[in-house]
N, C-alpha and C positions, 0 to 999 in steps of 0.2 A: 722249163724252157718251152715255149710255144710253137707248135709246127707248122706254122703259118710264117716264120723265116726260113727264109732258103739256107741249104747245109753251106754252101759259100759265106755267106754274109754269117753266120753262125762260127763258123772257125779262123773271121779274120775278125771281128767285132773285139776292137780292144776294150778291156774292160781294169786295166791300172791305171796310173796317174805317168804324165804324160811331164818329161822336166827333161830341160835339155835335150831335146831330139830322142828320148829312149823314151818308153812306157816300161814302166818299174812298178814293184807293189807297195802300197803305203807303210810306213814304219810303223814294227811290228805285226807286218801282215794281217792288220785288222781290215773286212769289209766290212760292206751293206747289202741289203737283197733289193730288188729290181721289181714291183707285185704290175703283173697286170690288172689293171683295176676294174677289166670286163670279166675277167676268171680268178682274181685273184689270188693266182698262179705264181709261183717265185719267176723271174723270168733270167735273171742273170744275178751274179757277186761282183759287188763292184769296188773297187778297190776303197778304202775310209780314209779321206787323208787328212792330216794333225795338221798341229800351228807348227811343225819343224820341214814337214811336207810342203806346205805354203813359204814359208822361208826359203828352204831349197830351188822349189819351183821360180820365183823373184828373183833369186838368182842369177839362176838362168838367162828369165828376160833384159838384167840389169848387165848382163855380161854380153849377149848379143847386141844389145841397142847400139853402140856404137857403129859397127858391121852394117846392120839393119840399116840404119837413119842416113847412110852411104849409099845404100843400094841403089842404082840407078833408079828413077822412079818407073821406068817403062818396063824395069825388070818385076818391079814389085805389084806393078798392075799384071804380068803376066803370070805369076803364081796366080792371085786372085782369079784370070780369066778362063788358066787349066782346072782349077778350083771346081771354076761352076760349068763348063763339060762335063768334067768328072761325073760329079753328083747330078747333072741332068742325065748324064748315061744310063745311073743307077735308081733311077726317079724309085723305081716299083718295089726294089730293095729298101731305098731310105724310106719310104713309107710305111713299109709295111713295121718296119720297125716305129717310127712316130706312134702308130693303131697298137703296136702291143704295149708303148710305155705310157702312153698318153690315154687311149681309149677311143679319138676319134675315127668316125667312118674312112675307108680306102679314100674315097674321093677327096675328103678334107685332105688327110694325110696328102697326096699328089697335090694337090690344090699348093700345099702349106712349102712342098718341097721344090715346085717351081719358084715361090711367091720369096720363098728364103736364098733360094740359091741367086735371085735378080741382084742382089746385095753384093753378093761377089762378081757379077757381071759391071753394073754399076760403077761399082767403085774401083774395079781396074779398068774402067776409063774415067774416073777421077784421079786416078793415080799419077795423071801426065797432067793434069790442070791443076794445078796448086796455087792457090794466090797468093798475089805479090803487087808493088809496086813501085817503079822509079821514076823519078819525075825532079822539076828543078823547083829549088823552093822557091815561095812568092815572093822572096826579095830578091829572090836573083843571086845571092851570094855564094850557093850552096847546092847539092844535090839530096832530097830526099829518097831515101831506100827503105822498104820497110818489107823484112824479111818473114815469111813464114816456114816454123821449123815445128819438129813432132814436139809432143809434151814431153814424150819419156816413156817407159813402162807401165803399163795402163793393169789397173783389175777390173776384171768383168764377171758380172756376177749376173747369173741369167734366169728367169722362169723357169717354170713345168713343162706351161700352157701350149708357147710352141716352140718347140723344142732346137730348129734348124733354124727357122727367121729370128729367131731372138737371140742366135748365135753369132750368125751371119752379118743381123743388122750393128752390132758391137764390133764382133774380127773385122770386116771387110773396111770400114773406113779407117780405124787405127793400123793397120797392118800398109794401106795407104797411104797416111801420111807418116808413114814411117816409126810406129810406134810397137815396141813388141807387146806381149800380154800374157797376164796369167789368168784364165776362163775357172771360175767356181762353178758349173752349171748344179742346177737344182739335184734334190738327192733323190726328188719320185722320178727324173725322167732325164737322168745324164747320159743315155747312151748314142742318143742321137748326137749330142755334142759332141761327143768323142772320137763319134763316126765323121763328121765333117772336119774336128784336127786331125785323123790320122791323116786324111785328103791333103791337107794342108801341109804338114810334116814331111809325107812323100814325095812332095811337088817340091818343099824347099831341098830336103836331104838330095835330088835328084839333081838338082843346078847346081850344089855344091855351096848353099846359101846357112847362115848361121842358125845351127839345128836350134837354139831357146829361144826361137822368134816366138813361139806359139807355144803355151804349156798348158794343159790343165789339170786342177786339182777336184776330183769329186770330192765330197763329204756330207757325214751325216749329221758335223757338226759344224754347221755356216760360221757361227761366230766365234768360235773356239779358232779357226781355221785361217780366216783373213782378218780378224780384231788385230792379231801385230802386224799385217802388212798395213793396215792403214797409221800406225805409228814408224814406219821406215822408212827412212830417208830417200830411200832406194825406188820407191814407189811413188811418181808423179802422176796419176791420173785411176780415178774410179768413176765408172760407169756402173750401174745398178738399175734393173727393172726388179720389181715386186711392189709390195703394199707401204702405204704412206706410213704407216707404223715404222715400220727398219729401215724405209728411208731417214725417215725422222733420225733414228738412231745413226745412221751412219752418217750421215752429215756432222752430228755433233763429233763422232770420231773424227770424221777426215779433218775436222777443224784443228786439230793440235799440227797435223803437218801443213797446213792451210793448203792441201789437194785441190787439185782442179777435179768438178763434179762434173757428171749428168744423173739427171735422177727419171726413170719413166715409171713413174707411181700411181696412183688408185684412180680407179674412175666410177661415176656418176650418172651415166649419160643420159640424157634424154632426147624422148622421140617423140618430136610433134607431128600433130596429124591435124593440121587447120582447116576454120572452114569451108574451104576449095579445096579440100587436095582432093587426086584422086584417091578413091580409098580401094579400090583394087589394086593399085601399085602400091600405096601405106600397107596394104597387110603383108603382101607379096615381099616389100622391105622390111616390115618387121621381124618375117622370118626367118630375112638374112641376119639382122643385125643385132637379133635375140638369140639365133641358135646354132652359131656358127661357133663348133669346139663346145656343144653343148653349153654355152651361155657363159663357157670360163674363158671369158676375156677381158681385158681392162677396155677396152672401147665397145664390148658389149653394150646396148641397149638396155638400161636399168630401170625408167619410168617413163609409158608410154602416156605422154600428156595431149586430150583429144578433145576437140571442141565438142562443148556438151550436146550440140545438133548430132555428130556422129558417134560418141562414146560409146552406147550402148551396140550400135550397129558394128561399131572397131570389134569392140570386144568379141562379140560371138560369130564375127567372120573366122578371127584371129584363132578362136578357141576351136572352130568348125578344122583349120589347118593342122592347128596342135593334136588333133585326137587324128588327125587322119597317117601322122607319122611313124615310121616303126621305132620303136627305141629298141635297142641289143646290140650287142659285141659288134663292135668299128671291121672287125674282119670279116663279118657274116656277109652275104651278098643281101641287099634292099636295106641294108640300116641307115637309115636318115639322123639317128641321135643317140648318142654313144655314153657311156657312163660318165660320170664325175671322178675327182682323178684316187681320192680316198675317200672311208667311211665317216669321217672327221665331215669334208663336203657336204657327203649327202644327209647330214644329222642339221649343219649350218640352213640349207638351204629351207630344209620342210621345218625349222625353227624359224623361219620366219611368215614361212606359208600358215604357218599354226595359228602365229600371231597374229597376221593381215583377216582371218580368219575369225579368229577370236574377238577382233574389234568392230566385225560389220561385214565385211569385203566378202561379195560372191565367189566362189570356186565355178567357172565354168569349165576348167579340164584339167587334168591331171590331179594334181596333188597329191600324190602316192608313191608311194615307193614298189615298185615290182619284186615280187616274192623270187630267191633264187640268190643265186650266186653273183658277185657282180656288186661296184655303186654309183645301182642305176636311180635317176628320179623321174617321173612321167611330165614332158614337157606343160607346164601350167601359164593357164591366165584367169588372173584375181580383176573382176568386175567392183566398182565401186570403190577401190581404194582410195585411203585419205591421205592430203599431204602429208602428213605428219608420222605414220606408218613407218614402223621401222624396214620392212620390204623397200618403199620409197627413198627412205634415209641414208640406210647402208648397199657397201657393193655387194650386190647377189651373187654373184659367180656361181648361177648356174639356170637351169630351163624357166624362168619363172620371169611372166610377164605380167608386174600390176599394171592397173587403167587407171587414172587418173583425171578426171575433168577438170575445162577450166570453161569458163566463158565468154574471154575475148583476149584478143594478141598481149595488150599489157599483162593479164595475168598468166598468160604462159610463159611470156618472158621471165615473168617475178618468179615461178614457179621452178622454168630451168634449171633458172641462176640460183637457186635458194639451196647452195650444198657447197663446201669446202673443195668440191673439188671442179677440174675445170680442163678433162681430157678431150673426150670428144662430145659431139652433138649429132641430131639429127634430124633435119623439118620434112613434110612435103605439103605443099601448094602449090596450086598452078598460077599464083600469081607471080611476076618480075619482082616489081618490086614489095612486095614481102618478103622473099626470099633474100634480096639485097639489105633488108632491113633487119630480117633475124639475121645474118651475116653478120651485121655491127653489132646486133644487140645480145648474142648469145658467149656467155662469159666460158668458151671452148676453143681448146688448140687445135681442134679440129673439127670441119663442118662436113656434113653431107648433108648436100640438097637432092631430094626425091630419089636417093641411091641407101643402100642399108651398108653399104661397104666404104670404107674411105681409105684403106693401106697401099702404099705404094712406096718400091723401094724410090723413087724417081722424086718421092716427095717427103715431105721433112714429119716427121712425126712426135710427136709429143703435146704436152699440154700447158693451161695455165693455172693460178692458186698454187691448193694441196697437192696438184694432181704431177710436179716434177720443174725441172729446172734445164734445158738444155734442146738439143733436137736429136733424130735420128734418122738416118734417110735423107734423101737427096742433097744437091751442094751444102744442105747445113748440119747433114750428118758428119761431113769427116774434117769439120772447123770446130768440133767439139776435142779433135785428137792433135790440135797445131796452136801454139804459139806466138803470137808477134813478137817481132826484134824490130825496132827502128834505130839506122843509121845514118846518122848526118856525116855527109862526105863530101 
């Protein structure tokens, strides 16, 4: 355990499975271990929960939703609002834990715990706007009413990567429109999760509100765990962020009970840098939108595509930025890029650096792995890469930035678009209308024009293609968790 949490946070950190308002240990007391992936350090035992623990937990929520889907809505926005005081109280606490399971720097971490907790501010003030409408029909005969109500008891199944917004951005709209849930957070970095249900738990058990609104199940075995809740009756509603592979898979499951979906799956992304742009703000964004959480993000920055006038100048500005970064442990003071979350990562990423490598493609920095404890890899940028490179092809999830040329707007566009998936994007030019025109023409659920950032709980988040099916965030985040009924009256 790392002593860079505080002994408070250290002897209330629940670490069982969370069913009906109690935190209990998984049947037959099986865990998992917790590694830090800067010290690779055990850092906690966390409870292992079965496909009867999952059951259990469904339960729960199947037995509160009635209770729940009652609650006043201004009452259920006010959990949510004590919610996010709570954990803005405890910014330095929830952080520092994020840096010991996750690996990224203090600053991300606070960065990550503001940006997660907005979710629960958000949406208990969506919790008193719920749409609706009544109105007289066109003939005159009749009154139209069209009701919105929750789906029902939702599963949420949440990343590594971050570990409180991706909790947040799922709890906070379902718990909104009135839907309880069973949370499966990831098995390298459940603790944060667990940290923002007990918040939640407390705040309901304290008003006297139905303790299995909120459950969750860690485990170390995802599919063994929620494969029968997505065959139960009982369970109306799956939401899933990870890789388009398990989405894939689990949409065919949710298909037998024909479940209502969200999916936030794989990304692609690319980052143009056209003829005009400026290129001191292009690189200055690329090093937002490259190395933010060490590169493991699905709207990370995957192919930097640059007009062949600037490519070579991108690239060794870019690589001049990368070598000047400290890479080491997320808790050290100056660390600007933190480890990868396992050794599994850091083997993925410099497999592909090898290969970009091996086909032609300059190394102007990094490429290496740091000798020592830790899975670190030295933030990298590949000169000269070809479209066709599987760097270019597949998601990096991690420091590594290829360069890609093109020679004029058609072929960058061609070149974007040229991937199954279709998350986010990212241009900069100083012209209007270019900017208005890769708007139309870039095949992404989300754009950033001359910014490296585009997250916001206030805005809808998701993709198109391979890349997922649903939103999350803003008014279109919590229409994913309700129902239409229409009434002729």
């Amino acid at each position: 355990m790392t002593s860079t949490l505080s002994p408070a946070l250290v002897s209330h950190l629940p670490t069982g499975l969370l069913v009906g308002g109690r935190w209990v240990p998984a049947t037959g007391g099986r865990t998992f271990e917790v590694v830090d992936p800067a010290t690779e350090e055990v850092l906690f035992d966390v409870a292992d929960g079965s496909p009867e623990d999952g059951r259990r937990a469904l339960a729960a929520a199947h037995a509160a939703a009635p209770a729940w889907r009652t609650t006043a809505p201004r009452e259920r926005g006010e959990v949510l609002r004590a919610a996010y005081e709570r954990i803005v109280a405890r910014t330095d606490d929830v952080a520092a834990l994020i840096t010991a399971e996750c690996g990224k720097p203090l600053g991300e971490a606070r960065a990550e715990v503001l940006y997660g907790a907005d979710f629960l501010r958000w949406y208990a003030e969506e919790a008193v706007r719920l749409p609706g409408l009544d109105r007289r029909a066109p003939a005159g005969t009749n009154r139209q009413l069209v009701r919105r109500r929750p789906v029902g008891p939702a599963l949420l199944i949440t990343p590594w990567n971050f570990p409180i917004a991706m909790a947040t951005r799922k709890i906070g709209p379902a718990l909104a429109a009135g839907c309880t849930v069973v949370v499966k957070p990831a098995h390298l970095a459940p603790l944060t999760t667990m940290l923002v249900a007990e918040v939640l738990r407390s705040e309901l058990e304290a008003r006297g509100l139905p303790a299995g609104v909120v459950n969750v199940v860690p485990t170390s075995r995802a599919a063994d765990a929620t494969s029968p809740l997505l065959t139960d009756p009982r369970l109306r509603k799956l939401s899933f962020t990870g890789s388009t592979a398990v989405g894939r898979t689990l949409l065919a499951q949710a298909a037998a009970q024909v479940l209502d979906v969200s999916m936030e799956l794989g990304g692609n992304a690319p980052f143009l840098v056209m003829a005009d742009a400026d290129l001191d703000a292009a690189v200055e964004g690329a090093v937002v939108a490259k190395l933010r959480n060490a590169g493991q993000s699905c709207v990370a920055a995957n192919r930097f595509l640059v007009h062949d006038s600037l490519a070579r100048e991108f690239a060794h500005r870019l690589a001049a930025r990368f070598d000047a970064l400290r890479v080491g442990p997320g808790a050290a003071d100056g660390t600007d890029v933190g480890p990868l979350v396992e050794a599994a990562a850091v083997d993925k990423v410099d497999e592909l650096v090898v290969d970009a490598a091996d086909g032609g493609a300059q190394v102007l920095a990094g490429g290496t792995r740091p000798e020592g404890r830790g899975f670190f890899y030295r933030p990298t940028v590949l000169q000269g890469v070809t479209p066709d490179a599987r760097v270019a092809r597949e998601e990096i999830f991690g420091p590594v930035a290829p360069v890609v040329a093109f020679a004029d707007d058609d072929e960058a566009v061609t070149l974007a678009n040229d991937t199954e998936h279709g998350l986010a994007a990212y241009a900069y030019t100083t012209s209007l209308d270019r900017a208005m025109r890769l708007s139309d023409d870039l095949e992404a659920g989300m754009i950033g024009i001359n910014r490296g950032m585009v997250s916001d709980a206030s805005a809808p988040f998701g993709g198109l293609k391979q890349s997922g099916l649903g939103r999350e965030g803003g008014e279109a985040g919590v229409e994913e968790y309700l129902e239409t009924v229409y009434v002729a009256l």
